[in-house]
PAZAPA-4460 file (N, C-alpha, C; in steps of 0.05 Angstrom, whole numbers, plus 32768, in hexadecimal, padded with zeros to 4 digits):
% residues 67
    n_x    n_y    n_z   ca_x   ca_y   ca_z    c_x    c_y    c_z   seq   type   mol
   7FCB   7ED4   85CE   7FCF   7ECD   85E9   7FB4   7ECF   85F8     1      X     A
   7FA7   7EB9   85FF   7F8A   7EBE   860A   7F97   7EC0   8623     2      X     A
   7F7F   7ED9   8637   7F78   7EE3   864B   7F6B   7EDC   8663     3      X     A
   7F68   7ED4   866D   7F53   7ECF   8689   7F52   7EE9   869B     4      X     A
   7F40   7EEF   869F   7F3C   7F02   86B4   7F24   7EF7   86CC     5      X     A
   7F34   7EF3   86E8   7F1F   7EE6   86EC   7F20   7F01   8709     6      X     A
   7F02   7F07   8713   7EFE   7F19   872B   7EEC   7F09   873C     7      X     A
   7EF2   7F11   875B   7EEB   7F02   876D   7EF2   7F14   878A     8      X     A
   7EDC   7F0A   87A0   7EE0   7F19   87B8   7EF9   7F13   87C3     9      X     A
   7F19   7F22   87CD   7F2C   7F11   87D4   7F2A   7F00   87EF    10      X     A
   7F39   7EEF   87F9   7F34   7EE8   8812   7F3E   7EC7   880D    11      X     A
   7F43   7EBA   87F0   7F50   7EA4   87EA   7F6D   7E9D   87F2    12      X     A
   7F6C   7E86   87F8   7F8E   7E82   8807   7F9E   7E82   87DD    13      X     A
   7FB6   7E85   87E5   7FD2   7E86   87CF   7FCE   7E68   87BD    14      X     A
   7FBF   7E57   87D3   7FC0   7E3C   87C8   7F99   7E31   87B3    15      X     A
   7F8E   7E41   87BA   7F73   7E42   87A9   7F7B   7E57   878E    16      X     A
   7F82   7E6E   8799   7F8C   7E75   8781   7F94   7E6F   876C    17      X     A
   7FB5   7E64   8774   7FC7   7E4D   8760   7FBA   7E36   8750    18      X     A
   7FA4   7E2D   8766   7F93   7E17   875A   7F83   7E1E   873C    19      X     A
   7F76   7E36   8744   7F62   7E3A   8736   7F75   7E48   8714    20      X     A
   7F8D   7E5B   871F   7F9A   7E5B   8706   7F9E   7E48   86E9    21      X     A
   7FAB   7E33   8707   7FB7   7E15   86EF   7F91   7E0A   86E4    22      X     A
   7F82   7E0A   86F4   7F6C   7E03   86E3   7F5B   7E10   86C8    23      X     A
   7F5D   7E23   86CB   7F51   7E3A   86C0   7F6A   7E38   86A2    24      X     A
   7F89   7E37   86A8   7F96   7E35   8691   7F92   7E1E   8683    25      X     A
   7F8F   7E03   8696   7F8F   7DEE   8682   7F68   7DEA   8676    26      X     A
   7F60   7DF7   867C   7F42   7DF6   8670   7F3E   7E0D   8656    27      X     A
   7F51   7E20   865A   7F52   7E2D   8640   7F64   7E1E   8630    28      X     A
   7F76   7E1A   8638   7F92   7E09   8626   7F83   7DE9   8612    29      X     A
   7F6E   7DE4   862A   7F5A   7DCA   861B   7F51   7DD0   8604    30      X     A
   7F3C   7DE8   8612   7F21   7DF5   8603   7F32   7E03   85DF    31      X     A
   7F43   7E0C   85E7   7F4B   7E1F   85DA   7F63   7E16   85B8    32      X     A
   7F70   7DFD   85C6   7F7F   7DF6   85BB   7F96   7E0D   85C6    33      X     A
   7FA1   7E14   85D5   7FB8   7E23   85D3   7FC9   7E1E   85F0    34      X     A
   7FE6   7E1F   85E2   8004   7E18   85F7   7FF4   7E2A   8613    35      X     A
   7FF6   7E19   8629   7FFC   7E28   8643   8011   7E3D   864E    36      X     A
   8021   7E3A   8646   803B   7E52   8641   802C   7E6B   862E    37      X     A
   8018   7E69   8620   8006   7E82   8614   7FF7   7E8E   8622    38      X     A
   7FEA   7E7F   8633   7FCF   7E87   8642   7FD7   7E9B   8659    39      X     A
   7FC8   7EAC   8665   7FCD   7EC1   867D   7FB3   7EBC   8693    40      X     A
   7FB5   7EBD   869D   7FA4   7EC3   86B4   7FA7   7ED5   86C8    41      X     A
   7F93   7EE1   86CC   7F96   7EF6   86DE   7F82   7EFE   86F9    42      X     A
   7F82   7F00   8709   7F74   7EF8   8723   7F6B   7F1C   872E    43      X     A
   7F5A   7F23   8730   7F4F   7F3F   8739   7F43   7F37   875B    44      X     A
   7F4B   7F44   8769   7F3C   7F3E   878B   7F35   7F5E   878B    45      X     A
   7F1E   7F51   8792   7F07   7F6A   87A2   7EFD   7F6B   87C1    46      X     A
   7F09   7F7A   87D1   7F00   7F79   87E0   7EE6   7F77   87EE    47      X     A
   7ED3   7F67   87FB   7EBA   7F6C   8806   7EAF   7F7A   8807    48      X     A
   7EBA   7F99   8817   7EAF   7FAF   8815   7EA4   7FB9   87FC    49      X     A
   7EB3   7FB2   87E5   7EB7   7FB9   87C9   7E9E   7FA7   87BC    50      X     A
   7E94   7F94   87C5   7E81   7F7F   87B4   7E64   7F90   87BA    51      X     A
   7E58   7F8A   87A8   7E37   7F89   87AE   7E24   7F7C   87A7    52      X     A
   7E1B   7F73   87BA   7E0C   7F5A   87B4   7DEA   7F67   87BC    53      X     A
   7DD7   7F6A   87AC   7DBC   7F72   87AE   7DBA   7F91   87BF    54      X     A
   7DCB   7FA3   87B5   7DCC   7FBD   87C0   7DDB   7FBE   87DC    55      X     A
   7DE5   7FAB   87E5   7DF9   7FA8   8801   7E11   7F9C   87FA    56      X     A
   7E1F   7FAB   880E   7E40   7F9F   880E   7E3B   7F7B   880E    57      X     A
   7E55   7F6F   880A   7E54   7F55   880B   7E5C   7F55   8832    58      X     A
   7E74   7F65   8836   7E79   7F60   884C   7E65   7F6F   8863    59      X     A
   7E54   7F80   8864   7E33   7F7F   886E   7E29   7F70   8870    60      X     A
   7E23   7F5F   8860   7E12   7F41   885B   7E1F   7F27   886B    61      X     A
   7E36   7F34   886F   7E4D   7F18   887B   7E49   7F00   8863    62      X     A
   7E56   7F09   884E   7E4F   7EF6   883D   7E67   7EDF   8840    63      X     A
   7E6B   7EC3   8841   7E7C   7EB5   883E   7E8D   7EAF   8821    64      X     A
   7EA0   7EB2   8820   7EAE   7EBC   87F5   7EC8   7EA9   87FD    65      X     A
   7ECF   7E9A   8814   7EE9   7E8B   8810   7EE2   7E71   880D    66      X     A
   7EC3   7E70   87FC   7EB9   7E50   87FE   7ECC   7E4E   87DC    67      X     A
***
């Protein structure tokens, strides 16, 4: 059963998410040779506060992450 783990600052709407799932499954399902009904994906959100980008918060920096 291949894995995806994918981590990211949260702040994505329900509908980028979904997107990025079904892509991410059918690019392993390509890559991989294997049933989509096998594959998992799994989505980690990190809060801003939580990121660090060059020794500073992301949300210090006012970084933009819902591009």
């Amino acid at each position: 059963m291949p894995l995806a783990q994918i981590t990211m600052m949260e702040g994505r709407s329900k509908e980028k998410k979904a997107n990025l799932v079904r892509e991410v499954t059918d690019a392993m399902s390509r890559t991989l040779d294997a049933p989509k009904e096998r594959i998992r994906v799994v989505i980690y959100e990190v809060p801003s506060e939580h990121w660090g980008i060059g020794g500073e918060t992301a949300d210090t920096l006012g970084q933009q992450h819902n591009q």
